[in-house]
N, C-alpha and C positions, 0 to 999 in steps of 0.2 A: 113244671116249676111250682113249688110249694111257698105259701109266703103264712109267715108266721106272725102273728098280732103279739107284742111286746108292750103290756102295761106298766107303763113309768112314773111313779108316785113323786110329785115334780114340787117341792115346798121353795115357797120363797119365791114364788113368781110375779106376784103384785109390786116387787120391788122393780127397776131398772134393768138391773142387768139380768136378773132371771128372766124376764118376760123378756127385752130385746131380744139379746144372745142367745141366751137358754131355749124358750117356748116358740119364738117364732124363727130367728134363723137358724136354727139349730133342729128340733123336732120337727116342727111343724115344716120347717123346706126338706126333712128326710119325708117325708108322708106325701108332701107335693110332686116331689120328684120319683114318685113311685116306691119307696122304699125303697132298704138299703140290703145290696147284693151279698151272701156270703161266700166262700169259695167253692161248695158245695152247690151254689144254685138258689139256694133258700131265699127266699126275699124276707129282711124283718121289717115289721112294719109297726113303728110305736106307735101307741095310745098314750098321751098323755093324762093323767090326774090331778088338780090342779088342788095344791093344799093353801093357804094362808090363812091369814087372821081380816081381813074383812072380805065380810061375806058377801056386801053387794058387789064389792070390787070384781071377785070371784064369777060373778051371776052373771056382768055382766061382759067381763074377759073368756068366759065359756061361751056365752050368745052370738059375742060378735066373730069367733074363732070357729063355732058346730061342731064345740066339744059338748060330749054328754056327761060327764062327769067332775066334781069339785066337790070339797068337804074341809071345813074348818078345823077338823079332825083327825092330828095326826096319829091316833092311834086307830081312827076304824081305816084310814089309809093301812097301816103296815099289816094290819087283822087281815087282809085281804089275801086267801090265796093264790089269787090271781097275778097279784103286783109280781113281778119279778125285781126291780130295781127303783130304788130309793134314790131321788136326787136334791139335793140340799144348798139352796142359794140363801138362804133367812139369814139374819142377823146372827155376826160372828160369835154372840154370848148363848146364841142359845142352839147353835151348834150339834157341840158334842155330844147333851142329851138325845138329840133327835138320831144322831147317826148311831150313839148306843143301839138306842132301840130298835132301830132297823136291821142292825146285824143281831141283836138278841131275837128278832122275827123271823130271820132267815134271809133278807134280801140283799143282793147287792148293790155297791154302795158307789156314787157319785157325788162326787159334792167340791163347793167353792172351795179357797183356803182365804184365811188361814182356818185349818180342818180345828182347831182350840183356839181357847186362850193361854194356853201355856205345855210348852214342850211335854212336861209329863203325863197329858192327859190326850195329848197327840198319838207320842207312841203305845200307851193304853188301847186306845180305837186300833192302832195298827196291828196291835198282840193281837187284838180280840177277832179281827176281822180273820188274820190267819187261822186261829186256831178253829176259826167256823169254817173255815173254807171258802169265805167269803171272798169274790174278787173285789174290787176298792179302785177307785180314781179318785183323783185329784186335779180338779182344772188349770191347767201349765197353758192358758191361751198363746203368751206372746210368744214361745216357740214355733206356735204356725200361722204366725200373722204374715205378710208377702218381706216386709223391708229382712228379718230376722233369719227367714228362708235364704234370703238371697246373700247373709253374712253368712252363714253357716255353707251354703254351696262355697265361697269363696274360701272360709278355712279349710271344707276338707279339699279344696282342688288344690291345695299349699300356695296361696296366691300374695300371704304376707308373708310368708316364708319365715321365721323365728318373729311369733307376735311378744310383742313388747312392755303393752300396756293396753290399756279400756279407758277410757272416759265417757259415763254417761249421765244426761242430765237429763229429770223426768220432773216434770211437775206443771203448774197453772194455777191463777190465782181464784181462789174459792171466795166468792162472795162472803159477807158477811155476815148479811141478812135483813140488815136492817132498812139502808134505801134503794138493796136489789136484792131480789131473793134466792135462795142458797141454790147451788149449782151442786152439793153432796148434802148425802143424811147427815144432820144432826149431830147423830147417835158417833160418827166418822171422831171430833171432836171430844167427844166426853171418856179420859181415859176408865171412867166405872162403867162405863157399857160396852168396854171392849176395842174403841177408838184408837188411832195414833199411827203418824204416817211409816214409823217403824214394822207395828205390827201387821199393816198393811201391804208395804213394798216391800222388805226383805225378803220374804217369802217367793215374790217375784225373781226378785235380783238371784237368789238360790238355785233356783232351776234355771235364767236365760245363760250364768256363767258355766255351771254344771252341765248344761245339754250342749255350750255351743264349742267353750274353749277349756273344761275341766272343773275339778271342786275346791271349793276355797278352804282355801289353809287357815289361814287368819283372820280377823277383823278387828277393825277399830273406829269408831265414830266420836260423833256427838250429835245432839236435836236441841230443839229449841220447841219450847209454845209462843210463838210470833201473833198471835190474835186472842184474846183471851176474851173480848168481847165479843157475845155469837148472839143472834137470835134463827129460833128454831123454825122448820117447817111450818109452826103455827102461829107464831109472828110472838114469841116469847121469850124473854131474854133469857141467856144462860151462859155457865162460865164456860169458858175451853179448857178444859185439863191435860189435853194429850197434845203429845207430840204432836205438830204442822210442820215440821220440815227435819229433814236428816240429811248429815256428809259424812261417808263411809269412806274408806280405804281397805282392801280386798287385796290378802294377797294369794294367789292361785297355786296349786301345786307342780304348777310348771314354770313357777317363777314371775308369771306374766300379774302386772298390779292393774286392779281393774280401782278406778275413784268414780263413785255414782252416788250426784247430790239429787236429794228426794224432796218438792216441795210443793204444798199447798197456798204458796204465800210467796209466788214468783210470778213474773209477767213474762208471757212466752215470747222470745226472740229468735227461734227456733225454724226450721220447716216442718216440725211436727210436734206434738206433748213430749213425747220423749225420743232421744237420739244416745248412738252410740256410734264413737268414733276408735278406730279400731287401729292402732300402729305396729306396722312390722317391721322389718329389716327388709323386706323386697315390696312392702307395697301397705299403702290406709286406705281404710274404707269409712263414709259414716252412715249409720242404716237407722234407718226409720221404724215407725210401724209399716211404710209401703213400700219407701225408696228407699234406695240404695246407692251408694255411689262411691268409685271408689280412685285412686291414683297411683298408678306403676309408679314404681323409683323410676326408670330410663325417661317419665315424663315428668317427675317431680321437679319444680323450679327453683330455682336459688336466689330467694328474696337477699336483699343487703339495709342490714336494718341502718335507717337514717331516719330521725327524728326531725331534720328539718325540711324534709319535704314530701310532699303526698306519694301514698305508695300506688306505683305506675302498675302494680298487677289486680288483676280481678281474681282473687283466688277461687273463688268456689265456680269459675268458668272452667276455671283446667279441670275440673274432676268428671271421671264418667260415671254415664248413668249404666249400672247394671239390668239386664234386659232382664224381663220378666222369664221366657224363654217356654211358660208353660201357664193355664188359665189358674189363677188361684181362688180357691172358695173361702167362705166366712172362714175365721180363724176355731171361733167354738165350734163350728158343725164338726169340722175335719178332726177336733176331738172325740165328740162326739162319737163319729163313725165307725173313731180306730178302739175306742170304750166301748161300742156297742160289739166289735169283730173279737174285743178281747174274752166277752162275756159268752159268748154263743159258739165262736170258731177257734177259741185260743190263741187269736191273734196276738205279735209282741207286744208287750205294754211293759213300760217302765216307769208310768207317771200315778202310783198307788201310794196309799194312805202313809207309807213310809218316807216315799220321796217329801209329800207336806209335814210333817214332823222334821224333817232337816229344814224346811222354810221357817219354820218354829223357833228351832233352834236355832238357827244365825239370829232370827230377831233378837229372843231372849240374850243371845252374845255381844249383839248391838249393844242394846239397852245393858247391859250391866258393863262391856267396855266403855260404853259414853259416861257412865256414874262412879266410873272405878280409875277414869282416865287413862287405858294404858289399851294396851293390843292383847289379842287374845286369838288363842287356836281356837277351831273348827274339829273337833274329832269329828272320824265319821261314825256314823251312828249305824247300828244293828239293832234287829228283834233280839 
């Protein structure tokens, strides 16, 4: 058995989710776990690199990890022969520069979304990465998170049988800063540096209706800036510019209308941040990021609306819960893994710098049908 060292130039880790997700359950538990098996036998075994912009931070997320290397430097990272793959969680404005330069190096290419700030410089990186040869990912997490697994087993077993409609509600109230401190960056907030729960969630919403029930045809929204008084990580006032909340209408090309309200400035009443409830003609489900749960028509009950007296059902006791049926792992690893099989064994991948350019692009559609007032198609998009 051969096991091959796979050095991974890993930026943006100092932040949250690169170092949760990314660095530790992602890398660092493919390394724990022996590395990661190809079909072939090969074992790969990533090396992490750890780039960002403070260096003690750096010094000291290398010491307590017994990683040997980090550099403030992203260009003596990509200089490296050795790097094989570039992965990109930093701040969404400064992005696209970085994964330029990485396909102009030769490396492949992983990275958060939204992969820009704006559609045309999305499908740009996408031209570019093809015509190098470059393979490309794009992190689609909530596809392999357990509750989303377990809606998607249920669509393909035909278990709503003609679905009908989507309603999802995602969001949590973000502090504001000032006599509790903020629960997101800052920078989240400021539509000049990239901010705004549009160009942030869409991109999501793109790929969970695309991978689970088809591609959206249409859109139409509006947003709002609901908190315009912020103070920052540093205890500093500042304005809010960007969109805090968005309500979309989504129409699918199989007919099915998906409505998913986006908000920074919602008190969760929820069993999780975000839900999706799922209506058929044989049967609903509503799924979580873990649970699931769903209701046959032969068990569906027949409420009788009366407003004058309390309703004698417990609804959310009729619904069952979908069984797990199998061990689920972190949701980023199992990206991860199937990025890493796609780069080495040619394994299937459909989640490349193309698919985040259509994330791009529904935002950019959001946003100009929220300011144009009206509905608007979805083309699909091509290199």
């Amino acid at each position: 058995m051969t096991t091959r060292t796979v050095e991974i130039a890993m930026n943006g880790v100092t932040g949250r989710m690169g170092y949760r997700q990314h660095l530790v359950r992602s890398i660092l538990a493919i390394r724990d776990a022996g590395g990661l098996e190809l079909p072939d036998g090969t074992i790969l075994m990533p090396e992490p690199i750890l780039i960002g912009r403070d260096e003690a931070k750096l010094r000291r997320m290398a010491e307590q990890h017994k990683l040997e290397r980090w550099t403030t430097s992203l260009d003596e990272a990509l200089s490296s022969d050795s790097v094989d793959i570039y992965f990109d969680s930093a701040v969404t404005s400064a992005r696209e520069p970085a994964v330029r330069a990485a396909i102009a190096a030769g490396k492949h290419v992983y990275c958060e979304k939204p992969t820009a700030t704006n559609l045309e410089s999305a499908l740009e990186l996408a031209r570019l990465a093809a015509g190098a040869g470059i393979k490309s990912g794009v992190v689609q997490d909530k596809l392999f998170l357990p509750g989303l697994r377990k809606l998607k087993r249920l669509v393909d077993g035909g278990f709503f049988g003609r679905i009908l409609s989507i309603r999802g509600e995602f969001g949590y109230w973000v502090f504001e800063g000032d006599w509790q401190p903020p629960n997101r960056p800052s920078w989240n907030y400021r539509a000049e540096d990239g901010g705004g729960i549009v160009l942030d969630m869409f991109p999501h919403w793109d790929y969970v209706l695309r991978g689970i029930f088809g591609p959206i045809k249409t859109v139409q929204a509006t947003h709002r800036v609901g908190i315009r008084d912020r103070v920052d990580e540093n205890g500093r006032p500042y304005d809010g510019t960007a969109d805090d909340a968005a309500y979309a209408i989504f129409e699918l090309d199989n007919d099915i209308v998906a409505q998913i309200n986006s908000s920074w400035t919602v008190r969760v009443n929820r069993d999780e941040l975000v839900e999706f409830q799922v209506d058929g003609t044989e049967g609903s489900a509503v799924a979580g990021l873990r649970r699931c749960r769903a209701q046959h028509r032969s068990a569906t009950p027949m409420p009788v609306w009366d407003p004058d007296m309390p309703t004698p059902m417990d609804f959310r006791s009729q619904w069952q819960e979908v069984p797990d049926n199998t061990v689920f792992d972190n949701g980023f690893k199992i990206q991860w893994e199937q990025f890493l099989r796609h780069v080495y064994a040619d394994g299937e991948w459909t989640h490349d710098l193309l698919s985040g350019a259509r994330g791009l692009q529904l935002a950019e559609l959001g946003l100009r049908a929220a300011a144009e007032g009206r509905r608007l198609e979805v083309p699909e998009l091509t290199l």
